[in-house]
N, C-alpha and C positions, 0 to 999 in steps of 0.2 A: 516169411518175406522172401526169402530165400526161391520158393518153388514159387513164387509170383511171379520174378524175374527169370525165372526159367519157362514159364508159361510165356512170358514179353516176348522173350528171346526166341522161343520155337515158333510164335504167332510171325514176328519179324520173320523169321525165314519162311516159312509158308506162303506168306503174300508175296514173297520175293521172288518165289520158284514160280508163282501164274501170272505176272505182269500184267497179262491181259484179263483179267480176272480183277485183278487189285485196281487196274485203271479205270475199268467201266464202274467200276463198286463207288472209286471215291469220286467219278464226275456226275455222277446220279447226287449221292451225297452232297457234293458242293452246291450243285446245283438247288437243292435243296434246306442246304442250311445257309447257305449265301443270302438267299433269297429270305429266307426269317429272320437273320441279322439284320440285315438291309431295311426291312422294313419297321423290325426292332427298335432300330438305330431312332427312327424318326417317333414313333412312339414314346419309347423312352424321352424325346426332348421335349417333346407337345405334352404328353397326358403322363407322366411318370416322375419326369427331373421336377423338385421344387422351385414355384417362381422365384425369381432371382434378386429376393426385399427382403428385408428382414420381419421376422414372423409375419409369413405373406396369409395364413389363416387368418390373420385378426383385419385383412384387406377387406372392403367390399365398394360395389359399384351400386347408383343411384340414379333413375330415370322417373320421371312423373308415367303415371299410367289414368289413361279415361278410361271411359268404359269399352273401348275397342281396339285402340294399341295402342302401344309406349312412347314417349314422344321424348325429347330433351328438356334441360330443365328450365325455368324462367332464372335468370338472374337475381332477381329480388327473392324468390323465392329461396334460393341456395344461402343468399346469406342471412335469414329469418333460420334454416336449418340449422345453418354453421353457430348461428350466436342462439338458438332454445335448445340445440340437444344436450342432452345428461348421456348418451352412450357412445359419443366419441371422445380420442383423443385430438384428434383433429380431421379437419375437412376441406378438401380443396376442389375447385373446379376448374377446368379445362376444356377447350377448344383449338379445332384444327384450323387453321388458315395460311392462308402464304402471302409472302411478301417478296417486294421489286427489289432486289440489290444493284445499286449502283455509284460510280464514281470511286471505283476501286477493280477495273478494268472492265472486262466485256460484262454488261447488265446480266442479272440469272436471275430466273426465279426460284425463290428458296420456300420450301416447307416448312412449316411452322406452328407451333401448339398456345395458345393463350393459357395462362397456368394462375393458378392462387400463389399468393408467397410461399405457403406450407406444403406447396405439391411435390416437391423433392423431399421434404421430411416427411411427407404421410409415407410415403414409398417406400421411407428408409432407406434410399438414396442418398449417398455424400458424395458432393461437386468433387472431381478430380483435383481440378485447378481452380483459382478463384475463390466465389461465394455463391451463394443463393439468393434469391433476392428476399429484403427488409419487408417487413408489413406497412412502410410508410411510402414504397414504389409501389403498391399493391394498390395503385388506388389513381382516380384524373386527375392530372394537373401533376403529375409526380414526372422527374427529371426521367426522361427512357433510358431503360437498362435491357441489357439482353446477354443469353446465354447460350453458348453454341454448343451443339452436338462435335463430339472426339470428331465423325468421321467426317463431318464436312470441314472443322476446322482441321485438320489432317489432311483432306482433297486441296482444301482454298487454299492456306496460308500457310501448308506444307510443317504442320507442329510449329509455328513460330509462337514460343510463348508472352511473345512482347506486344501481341496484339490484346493485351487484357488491357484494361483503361484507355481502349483506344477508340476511335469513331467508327459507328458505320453506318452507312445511312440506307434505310428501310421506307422504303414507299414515301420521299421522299423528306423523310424527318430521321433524326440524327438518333441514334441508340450506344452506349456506352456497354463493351463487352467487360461482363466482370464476371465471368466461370465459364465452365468449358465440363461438359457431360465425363465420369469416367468411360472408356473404351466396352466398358461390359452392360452398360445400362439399356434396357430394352423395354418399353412399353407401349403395345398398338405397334402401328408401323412406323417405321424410322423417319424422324423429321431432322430440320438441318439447325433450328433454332427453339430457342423458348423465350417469351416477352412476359409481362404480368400483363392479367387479365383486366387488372382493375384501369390500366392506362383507358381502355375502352367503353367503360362501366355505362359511361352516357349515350351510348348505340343499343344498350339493354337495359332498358327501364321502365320496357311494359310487362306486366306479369300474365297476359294472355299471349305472351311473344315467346318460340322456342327456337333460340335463335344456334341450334347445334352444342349448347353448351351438356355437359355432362359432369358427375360429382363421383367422386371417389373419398372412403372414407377409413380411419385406419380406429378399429372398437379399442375400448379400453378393456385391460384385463379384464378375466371373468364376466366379460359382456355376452351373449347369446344374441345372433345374430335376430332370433324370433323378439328378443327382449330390445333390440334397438330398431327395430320391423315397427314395434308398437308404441313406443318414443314416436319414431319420426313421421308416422301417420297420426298421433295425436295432433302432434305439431302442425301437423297439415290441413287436418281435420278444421282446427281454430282459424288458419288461412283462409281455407275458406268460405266462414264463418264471415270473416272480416273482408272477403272480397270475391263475392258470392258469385260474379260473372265473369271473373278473370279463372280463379282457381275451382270456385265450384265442391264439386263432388271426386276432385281428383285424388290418387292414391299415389303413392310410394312406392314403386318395384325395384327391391332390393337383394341382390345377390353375391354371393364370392368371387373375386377377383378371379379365380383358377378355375372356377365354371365358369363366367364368362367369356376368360379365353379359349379355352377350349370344346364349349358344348357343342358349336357347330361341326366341328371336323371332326370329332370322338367316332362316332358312327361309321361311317366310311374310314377312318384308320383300324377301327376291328374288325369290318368285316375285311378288309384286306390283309391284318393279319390272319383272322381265320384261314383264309383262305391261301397261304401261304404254307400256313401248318397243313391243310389237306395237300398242298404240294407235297411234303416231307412226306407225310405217310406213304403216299403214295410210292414217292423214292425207296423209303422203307421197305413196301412191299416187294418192290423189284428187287432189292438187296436181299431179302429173304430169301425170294425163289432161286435167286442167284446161288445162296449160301445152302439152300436146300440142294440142289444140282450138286453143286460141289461137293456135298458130304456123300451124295453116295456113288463119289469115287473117289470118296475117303474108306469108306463103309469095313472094307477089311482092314484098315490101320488102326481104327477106332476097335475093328473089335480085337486087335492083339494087344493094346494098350490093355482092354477090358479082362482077355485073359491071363495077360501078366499080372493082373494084381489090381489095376487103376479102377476107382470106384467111380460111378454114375456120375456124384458132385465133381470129379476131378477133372473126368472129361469136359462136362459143360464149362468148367469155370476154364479149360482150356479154350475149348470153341468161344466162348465169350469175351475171353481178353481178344480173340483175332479181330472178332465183332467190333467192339470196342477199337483197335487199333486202326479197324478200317474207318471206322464213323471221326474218328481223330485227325486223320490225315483227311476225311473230307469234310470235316469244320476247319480245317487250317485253311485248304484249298478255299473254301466257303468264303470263309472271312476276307479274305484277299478279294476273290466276287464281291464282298458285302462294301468293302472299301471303296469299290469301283462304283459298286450301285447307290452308296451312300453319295456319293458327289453327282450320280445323277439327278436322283430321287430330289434333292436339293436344287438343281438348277432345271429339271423340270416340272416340280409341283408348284403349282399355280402359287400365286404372293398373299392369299388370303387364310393360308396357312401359319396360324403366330408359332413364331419362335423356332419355324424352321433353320434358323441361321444355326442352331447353339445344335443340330443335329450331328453327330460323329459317329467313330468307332470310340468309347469311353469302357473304362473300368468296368461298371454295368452290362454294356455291351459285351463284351469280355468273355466274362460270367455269364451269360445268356448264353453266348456261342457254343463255351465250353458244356452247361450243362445241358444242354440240347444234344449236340455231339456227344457224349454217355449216355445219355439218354436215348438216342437215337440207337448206338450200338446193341444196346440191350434189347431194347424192341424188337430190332428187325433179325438180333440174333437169337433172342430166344426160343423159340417156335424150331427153326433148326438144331438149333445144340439140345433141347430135347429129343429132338426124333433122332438125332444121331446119339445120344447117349445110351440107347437102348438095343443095341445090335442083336439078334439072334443069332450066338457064336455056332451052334452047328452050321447052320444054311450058309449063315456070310463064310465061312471059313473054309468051304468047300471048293475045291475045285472049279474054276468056273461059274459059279453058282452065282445069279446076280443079287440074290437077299431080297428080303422085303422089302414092298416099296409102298402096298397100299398107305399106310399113317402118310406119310410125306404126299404121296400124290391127294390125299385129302386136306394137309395145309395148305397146296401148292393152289389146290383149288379154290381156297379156301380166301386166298390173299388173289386170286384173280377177279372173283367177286366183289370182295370189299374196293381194288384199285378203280375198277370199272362203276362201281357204286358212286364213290368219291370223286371222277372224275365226271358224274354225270349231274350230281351236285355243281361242281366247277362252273361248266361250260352251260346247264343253265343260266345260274346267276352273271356269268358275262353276257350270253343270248337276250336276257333281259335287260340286262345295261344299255349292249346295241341298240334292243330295238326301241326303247325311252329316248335314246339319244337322239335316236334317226325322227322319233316323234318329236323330241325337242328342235330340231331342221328344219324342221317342215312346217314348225307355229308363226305364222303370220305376223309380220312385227309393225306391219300397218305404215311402212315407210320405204323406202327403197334404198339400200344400202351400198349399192355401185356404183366404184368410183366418186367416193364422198369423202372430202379428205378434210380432216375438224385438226384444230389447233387453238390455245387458248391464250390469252392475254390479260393483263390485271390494270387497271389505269388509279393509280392514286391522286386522283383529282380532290379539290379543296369542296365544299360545299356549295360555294358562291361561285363553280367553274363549268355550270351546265352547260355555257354553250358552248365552250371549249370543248366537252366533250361531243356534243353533237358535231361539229364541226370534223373531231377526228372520226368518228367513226363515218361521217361521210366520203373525208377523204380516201380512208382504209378502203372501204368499200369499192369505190372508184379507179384504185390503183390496183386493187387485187382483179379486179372484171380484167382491166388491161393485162394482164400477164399472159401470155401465148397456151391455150391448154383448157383453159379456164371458161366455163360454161356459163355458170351465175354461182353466185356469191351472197352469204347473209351473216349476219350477227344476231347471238343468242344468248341471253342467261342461261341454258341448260339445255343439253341432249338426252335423248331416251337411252335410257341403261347406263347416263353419267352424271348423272345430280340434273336437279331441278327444283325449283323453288317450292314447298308446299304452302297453302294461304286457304281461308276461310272466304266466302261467299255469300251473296241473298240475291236471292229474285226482286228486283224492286218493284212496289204496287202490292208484295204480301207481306204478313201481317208477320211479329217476329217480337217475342219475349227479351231476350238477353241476346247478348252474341253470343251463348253456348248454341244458339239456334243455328247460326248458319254451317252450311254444307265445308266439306272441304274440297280442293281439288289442288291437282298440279296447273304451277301458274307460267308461263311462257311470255316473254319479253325479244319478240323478234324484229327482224326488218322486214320489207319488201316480200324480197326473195325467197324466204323462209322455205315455205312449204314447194316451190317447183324445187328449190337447193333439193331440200330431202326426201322429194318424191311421197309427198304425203296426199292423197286422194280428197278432194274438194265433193263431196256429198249432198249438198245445199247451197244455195247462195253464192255467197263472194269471199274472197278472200282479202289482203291490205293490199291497199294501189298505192303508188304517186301519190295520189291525191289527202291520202291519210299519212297529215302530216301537223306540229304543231298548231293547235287554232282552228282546227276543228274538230266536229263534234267525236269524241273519243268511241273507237268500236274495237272488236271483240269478235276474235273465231272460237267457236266451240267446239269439243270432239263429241263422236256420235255416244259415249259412255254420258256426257253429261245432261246432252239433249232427253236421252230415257231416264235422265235421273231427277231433272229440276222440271221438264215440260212432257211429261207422259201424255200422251196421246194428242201433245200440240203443234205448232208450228214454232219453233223458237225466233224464228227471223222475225226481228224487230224489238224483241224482250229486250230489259236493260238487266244485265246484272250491278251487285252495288259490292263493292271491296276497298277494302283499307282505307277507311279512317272516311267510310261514304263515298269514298269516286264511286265513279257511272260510268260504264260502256255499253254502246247497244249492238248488237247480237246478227252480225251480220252474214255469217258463214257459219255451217259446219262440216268439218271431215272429219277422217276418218280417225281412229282412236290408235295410239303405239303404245306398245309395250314400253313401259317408264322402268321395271325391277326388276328385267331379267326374262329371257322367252318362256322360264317355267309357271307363270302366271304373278299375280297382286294378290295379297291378301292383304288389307281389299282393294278391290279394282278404284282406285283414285281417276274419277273424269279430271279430263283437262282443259284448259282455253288460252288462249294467245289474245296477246296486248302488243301493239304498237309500239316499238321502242320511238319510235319519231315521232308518236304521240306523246308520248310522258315529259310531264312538265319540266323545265329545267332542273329542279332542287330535286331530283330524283334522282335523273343522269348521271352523276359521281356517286351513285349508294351502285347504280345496276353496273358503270362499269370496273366495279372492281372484279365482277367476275363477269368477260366478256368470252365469249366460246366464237370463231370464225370458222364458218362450216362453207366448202367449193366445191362443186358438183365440175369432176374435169371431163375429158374427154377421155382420159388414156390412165393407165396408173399414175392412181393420185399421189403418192410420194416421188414422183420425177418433177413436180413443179413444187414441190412443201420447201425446195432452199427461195426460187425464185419469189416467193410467196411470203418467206421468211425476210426476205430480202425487202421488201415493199412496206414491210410494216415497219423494220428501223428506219427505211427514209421517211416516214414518217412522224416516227417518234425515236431518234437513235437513245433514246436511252428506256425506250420497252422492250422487256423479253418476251421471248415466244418459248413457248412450252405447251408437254401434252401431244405433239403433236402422231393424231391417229386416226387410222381410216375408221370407216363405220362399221366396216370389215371385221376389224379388228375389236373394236368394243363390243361386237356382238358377239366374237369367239371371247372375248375375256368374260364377258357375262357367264359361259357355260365352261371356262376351262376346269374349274374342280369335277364337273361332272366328267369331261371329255380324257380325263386324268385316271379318275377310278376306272370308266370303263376300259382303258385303254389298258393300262397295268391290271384291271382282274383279266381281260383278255389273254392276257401275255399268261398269266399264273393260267388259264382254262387251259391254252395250246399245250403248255409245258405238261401240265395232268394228261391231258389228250393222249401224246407224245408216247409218254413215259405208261398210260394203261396199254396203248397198243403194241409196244415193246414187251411187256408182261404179258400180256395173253399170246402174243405170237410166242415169245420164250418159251412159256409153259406145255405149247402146242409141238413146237418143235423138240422141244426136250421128249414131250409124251410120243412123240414119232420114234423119236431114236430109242426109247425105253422099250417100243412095244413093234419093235423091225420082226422079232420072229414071229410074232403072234400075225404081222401083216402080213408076211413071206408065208405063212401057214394058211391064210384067209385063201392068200391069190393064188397058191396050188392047190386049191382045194374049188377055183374055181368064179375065185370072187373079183368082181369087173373092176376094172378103175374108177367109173362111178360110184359104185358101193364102199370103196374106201375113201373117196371121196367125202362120201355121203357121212360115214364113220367118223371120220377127224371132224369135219367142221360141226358136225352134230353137236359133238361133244363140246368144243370150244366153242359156238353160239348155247348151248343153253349154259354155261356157266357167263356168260357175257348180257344173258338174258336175265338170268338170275340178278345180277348185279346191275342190269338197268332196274327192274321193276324196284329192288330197295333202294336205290339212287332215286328213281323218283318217290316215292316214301320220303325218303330223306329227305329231297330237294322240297317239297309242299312246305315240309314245316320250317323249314329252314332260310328260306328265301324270302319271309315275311320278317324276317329282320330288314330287308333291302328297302321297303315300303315308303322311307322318306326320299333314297335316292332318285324314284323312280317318275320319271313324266308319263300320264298317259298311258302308263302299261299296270296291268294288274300284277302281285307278286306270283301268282300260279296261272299265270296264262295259257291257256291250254295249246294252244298251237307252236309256242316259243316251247313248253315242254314234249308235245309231240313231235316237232321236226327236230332237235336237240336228241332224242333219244333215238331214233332212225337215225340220223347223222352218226352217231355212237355207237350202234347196232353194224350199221354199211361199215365204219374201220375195225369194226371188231371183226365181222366175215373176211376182211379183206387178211385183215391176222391172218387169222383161221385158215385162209385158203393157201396159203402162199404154201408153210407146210404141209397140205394137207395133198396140195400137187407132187412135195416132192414124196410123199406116201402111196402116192399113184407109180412111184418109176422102182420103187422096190425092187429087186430082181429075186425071187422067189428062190433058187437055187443060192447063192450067196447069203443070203436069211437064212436060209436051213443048213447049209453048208455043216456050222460050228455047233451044230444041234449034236 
């Protein structure tokens, strides 16, 4: 123990005598392990920390599955599941919605989850304050209870705990708060309340209806999720059975809670760890050459150590505690970066990331740092404290004599390679991010997105209050046009890339078994204005006039995906299509088709068509405007007129909120922020690889300049031009820079085929993204090369030879 701390103690003063030595060591380091914590950090909360339920393994989540994608569940269905399974302990369902707050100061709209009675005990959640709700609120006709999320009853009512048994009134019906979420509760994304589901039970009571609901379920001991898979498709199976046009041939898609939050983001947070750890190495590698430099103008202390007595193990475990001490001070330094980049990381990665909130510096993280930082030391010291534990005591101990150097100059080379390998891996797979991204830019979203400025609205109108609500959205309409800025104006049930209704279809006049027969598509509930508002391309016919208005005959614009899907090779103008529950529209326009999920494509492309919101019957009107979307085509930035705008819709109604409010601008950059995220941070990690190979190879370069002054000073009196030595230095530093591209792409082929979900557009071995990438690598690496290799041109041949 003893010579341990004597080995601490010598390694302490060694770093302390080269400052400049110690400083560049541990900002590479930091650099490097900052950045793996960092990233760590967020790992660790997403795919690592256990969810936050009690035995969250025995969780899982349930969606119906047809034969081509997953869909939500039917209500009736859910509770035929809840009351025939044998492999739960319980079952609850849930939905998102939001509600009007008012009559308890300024109106807000509040988020909101529809919930089973048992959705807090499936979870293994227990209420902070309050209760949960009874199974006899679970259900219509039951007294409204509600349950507030900590942080909004925290924002609103500032912890007043006297608001429990109190009133609040929700889309204009009265709710009785009786619990309050604890502060640590997280599931999906953060909402502000929770109601029972069953208050609405009679708005879901068609079982061909997926009206967003979803099931979560918590197995009973010793259940196997395969053995409760085949439960609850038996179950289904008899559904059926028993209601062969609604349910059919549908199946059960059942999974783990901790895969379902996680599967989407897993991939991209490994490849960014990956790619993080090729940072370190790379650091690594420069800390070696570093420590290789340095040792041999240790070369003769090391070998007097060696002739006093000191054995080969003693020296290395010397060189190694310094190793060690440097990787230490630059995981301290690290961690301090990781801290900083953890609060980034957090407030710049996209919202679609779960459970980034719970991401920190933690115990875990800790422990990471720490055995990375050892680990780190070891690596990039070992290679050196071998080649210096071996001195040849005659040569080094001579007079003048500069000792062997080939070994060292073979690792040195050795780790020039590899760095320049590893950064051509790097800056690949960011070159391919780029250029997906840029193809992701450049996808046609079949609408026009400037200066469009969307804001949304809820109206809890009664059933029997259609024409109240026609009435307001007329007047909205008419107030919003007058606002100074303001071009034209429309109302929507749903924008491309922010919800939209999905519904089923038929051609009327063909022939049609069941309703599993008809088509689907996205359905669209506009005004007037719609399509000049969003710059959407008119390809046929007409679009809605004036004149399409209650009383008469109902029509229908189409987009050009559904025209080649329902009338191949025909004219659609004039078809009637038939939807919900038999209406009829006929078919009077088609344009052009948008992007509905995102600019990176549909699986599968869902056609779409537009309905007349001033067509639809009154008893309709209170179902569409609860979720009403106001889209304004301005003249100028559309957020300079979003307060006047805001302004016009309380004089209309002063007790509706406005919320949501976002350009189209902006919805289409939210669409692609996770992607515009990775590329952006592996970018950052490529530069830094870039950075730090180029540093290394010029290092290695310049070091080999000053190792080999007499041998140059020998060349140039003997004759040799400055070109020639020229030619000498960069030779050598481009074929080891060559070397180290050819196995970087090696490497980079197979490697970059992990990237393959990320990517729009782009192949994962693109040839030209890998050829210009490697040229690019090759040009900084000459430039290395050259910089030394000039000043190996001004040698002064007498002064070389001089100390010969």
């Amino acid at each position: 123990m003893s010579t341990i701390l004597q080995d601490v103690r010598y390694g302490f003063r060694m770093l302390w005598k080269s400052p400049g030595f110690t400083f560049v060591a541990v900002l590479a380091l930091a650099l490097g392990i900052g950045a793996n914590s960092a990233i760590f950090s967020v790992v660790n909360a997403v795919l690592l920390r256990p969810l936050p339920y009690t035995d969250p393994d025995r969780l899982v989540v349930m969606w119906e599955r047809d034969p081509t994608m997953d869909t939500s569940v039917a209500y009736p269905n859910f509770k035929d599941w809840r009351d025939q399974n044998q492999s739960f302990e319980s079952i609850a369902a849930f939905r998102r919605d939001s509600f009007n707050l008012t009559g308890a100061g300024e109106p807000e709209r509040l988020s909101g989850r529809m919930t089973s009675a048992v959705f807090f005990q499936t979870l293994g959640v227990t209420i902070d304050k309050g209760r949960t709700f009874r199974a006899e609120e679970d259900r219509a006709g039951a007294d409204p209870v509600v349950i507030l999320s900590h942080g909004f009853w925290q924002r609103r009512f500032g912890g007043d705990e006297s608001i429990l048994s109190k009133q609040l009134t929700l889309n204009n019906r009265s709710y009785t708060v009786i619990g309050i979420t604890p502060p640590t509760y997280r599931y999906g994304a953060e909402v502000d309340l929770f109601v029972p589901i069953g208050l609405f039970e009679e708005n879901y009571q068609q079982r061909g209806s997926h009206p967003g609901i979803y099931v979560i379920g918590r197995l009973k001991p010793g259940v196997s999720h395969e053995q409760a898979r085949a439960d609850m498709n038996t179950i289904f199976a008899r559904l059926g059975q028993q209601y062969p046009n609604e349910v059919g041939a549908r199946t059960i898609r059942m999974e783990s809670l901790y895969e379902n939050t996680v599967q989407d983001v897993r991939p991209a947070l490994l490849i960014l760890l990956g790619a993080v750890a090729f940072v370190l190495l790379i650091a690594c590698a420069n800390v070696a050459n570093l420590l290789l430099a340095r040792s041999a103008a240790r070369q003769k202390e090391i070998a007097i150590r060696t002739a006093l007595g000191a054995g080969r193990w003693r020296v290395i475990r010397q060189l190694l505690t310094e190793s060690v001490l440097l990787s230490l001070a630059g995981g301290a330094a690290g961690l301090l970066l990781a801290l900083w980049g953890t609060d980034f990381l957090t407030s710049a990665v996209p919202d679609n990331i779960p459970r980034l909130a719970e991401a920190g510096v933690d115990t875990r993280v800790l422990a990471f740092t720490t055995v990375v930082s050892i680990l780190t030391g070891i690596i990039f010291g070992l290679a050196p404290a071998l080649q210096a534990s071996k001195p040849d005591l005659n040569e080094t101990l001579k007079e003048g004599d500069r000792g062997s150097t080939g070994g060292r100059h073979r690792v040195r080379n050795v780790l020039v390679v590899v760095q320049t390998a590893i950064a051509l891996v790097l800056l690949i797979g960011a070159g391919l991010m780029v250029k997906s991204f840029n193809r992701l830019q450049g996808v046609e979203t079949g609408f026009d997105s400037s200066n469009v400025l969307t804001m949304q609205i809820s109206v809890p109108a009664a059933k029997d209050e259609g024409k109240k609500v026609y009435n307001l959205f007329e007047q909205l309409q008419q107030r919003i046009k007058s606002v100074p800025g303001v071009e034209s104006v429309a109302l929507t049930n749903g924008l491309p890339m922010a919800g939209a209704t999905e519904t089923s279809f038929w051609v009327e006049g063909r022939p049609r078994a069941s309703e599993r027969d008809f088509m689907m598509s996205v359905m669209y509930m506009t005004t007037t204005d719609y399509f000049k508002t969003m710059g959407i391309a008119v390809k046929r016919g007409r679009v809605f006039t004036e004149q399409d208005r209650q009383g008469t005959p109902p029509v229908a614009v189409i987009d050009e995906k559904l025209a080649e899907k329902a009338f191949p090779g025909e004219d659609p103008i004039g078809k009637r299509l038939t939807f919900d529950r038999d209406m009829a529209a006929e078919i009077v326009g088609v344009v052009s088709h948008v992007k509905q999920y995102g600019l990176d494509g549909e699986v599968p492309v869902e056609p779409q068509f537009y309905l007349s919101i001033n067509q639809a019957p009154e008893q309709f009107l209170p179902n569409i405007a609860r979720r009403i979307l106001i889209v304004a085509r301005t003249r100028s930035e559309p957020l300079a007129v979003a307060d006047a705008i805001r302004r016009e819709v309380l004089a209309t109604d002063k007790n509706q909120p406005v919320f949501g409010v976002r350009t189209m601008d902006d919805i289409i950059a939210q669409s692609v922020a996770s992607r515009r995220f990775a590329m952006m941070l592996l970018a950052v990690f490529a530069g830094v690889a870039l950075v730090l190979a180029a540093v290394g190879i010029y290092g290695v370069m310049a070091y080999s300049v000053t190792q080999r002054t007499h041998e140059i000073g020998i060349r140039m009196a003997l004759g040799a031009q400055a070109r020639d030595i020229l030619r000498l230095v960069v030779g050598q530093g481009m074929m080891l820079a060559l070397i180290g591209v050819a196995l970087g792409l090696i490497a980079a082929f197979g490697l970059t085929r992990v990237m393959t979900s990320m990517l729009y557009g782009v192949s994962a071995t693109d040839p030209l993204t890998f050829a210009s990438i490697s040229v690019l690598l090759a040009f900084i690496a000459l430039l290395a090369c050259y910089i030394p290799a000039r000043r190996a041109t001004r040698v002064d041949p007498m002064i070389a030879l001089r100390y010969e």
